[in-house]
C-alpha positions in Angstrom: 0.0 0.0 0.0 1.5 3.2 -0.9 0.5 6.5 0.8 -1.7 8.1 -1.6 -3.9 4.4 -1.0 -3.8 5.0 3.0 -4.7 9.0 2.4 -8.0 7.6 0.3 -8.7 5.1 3.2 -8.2 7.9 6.1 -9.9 10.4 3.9 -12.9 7.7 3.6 -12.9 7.0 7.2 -13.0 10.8 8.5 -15.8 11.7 5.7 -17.5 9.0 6.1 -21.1 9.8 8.0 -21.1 9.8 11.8 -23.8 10.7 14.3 -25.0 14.6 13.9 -24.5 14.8 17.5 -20.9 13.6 17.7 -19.7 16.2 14.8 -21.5 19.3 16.5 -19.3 18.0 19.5 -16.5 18.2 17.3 -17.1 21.5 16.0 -17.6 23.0 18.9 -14.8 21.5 20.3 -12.2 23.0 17.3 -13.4 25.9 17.4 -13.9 26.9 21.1 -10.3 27.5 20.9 -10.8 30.7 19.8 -13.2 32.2 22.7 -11.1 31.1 24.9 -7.8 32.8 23.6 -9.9 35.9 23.2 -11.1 35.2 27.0 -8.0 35.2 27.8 -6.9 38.4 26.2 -9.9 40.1 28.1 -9.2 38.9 31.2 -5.3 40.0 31.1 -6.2 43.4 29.6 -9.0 43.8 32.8 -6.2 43.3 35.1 -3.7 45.3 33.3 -1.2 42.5 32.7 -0.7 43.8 29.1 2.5 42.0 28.8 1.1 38.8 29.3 -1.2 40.1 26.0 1.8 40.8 24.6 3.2 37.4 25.2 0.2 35.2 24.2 -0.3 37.0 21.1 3.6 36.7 20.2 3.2 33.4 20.3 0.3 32.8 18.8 1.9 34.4 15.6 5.0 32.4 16.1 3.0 29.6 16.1 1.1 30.2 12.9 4.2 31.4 11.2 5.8 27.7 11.8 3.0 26.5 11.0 2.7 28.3 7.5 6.5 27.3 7.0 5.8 23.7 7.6 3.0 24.0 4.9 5.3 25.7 2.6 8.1 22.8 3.5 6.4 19.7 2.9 3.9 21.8 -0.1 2.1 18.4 -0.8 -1.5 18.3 -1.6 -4.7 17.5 0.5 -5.9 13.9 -0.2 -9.0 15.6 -1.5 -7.6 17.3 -4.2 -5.4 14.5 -5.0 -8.5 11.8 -5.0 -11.0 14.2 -7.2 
């Protein structure tokens, strides 16, 4: 099996239909993320700990940055576009 054949079986396996329920809790779950770095951001700038804003955010773009660079390093295409 090469991997293109095991990207078309994971790819089948996470599309593949689950319960309503369970991918709401999912969702929810990836994207809570986000309130609660912006909760965060609140709650440091009400008690006036704007370094620690300064800190979170810094490495939040750090973060994406690598991120972005590992995308750019491996630049290989989503099993998606490969299987279409």
């Amino acid at each position: 099996m090469n991997f293109l054949e095991l990207d078309i079986k994971i790819l089948r396996f996470f599309n593949q239909p689950f319960s309503p329920a369970l991918n709401l809790i999912v969702s929810v779950i990836i994207f809570s993320i986000y309130g609660y770095i912006l909760a965060l951001i609140y709650y440091f700038y009400r008690k006036g700990r704007k370094r620690r804003i300064l800190h979170l955010i810094a490495s939040l773009l750090i973060g994406l940055a690598f991120v972005n660079f590992l995308k750019i390093l491996v630049n290989r295409e989503r099993p998606y576009a490969m299987y279409e």
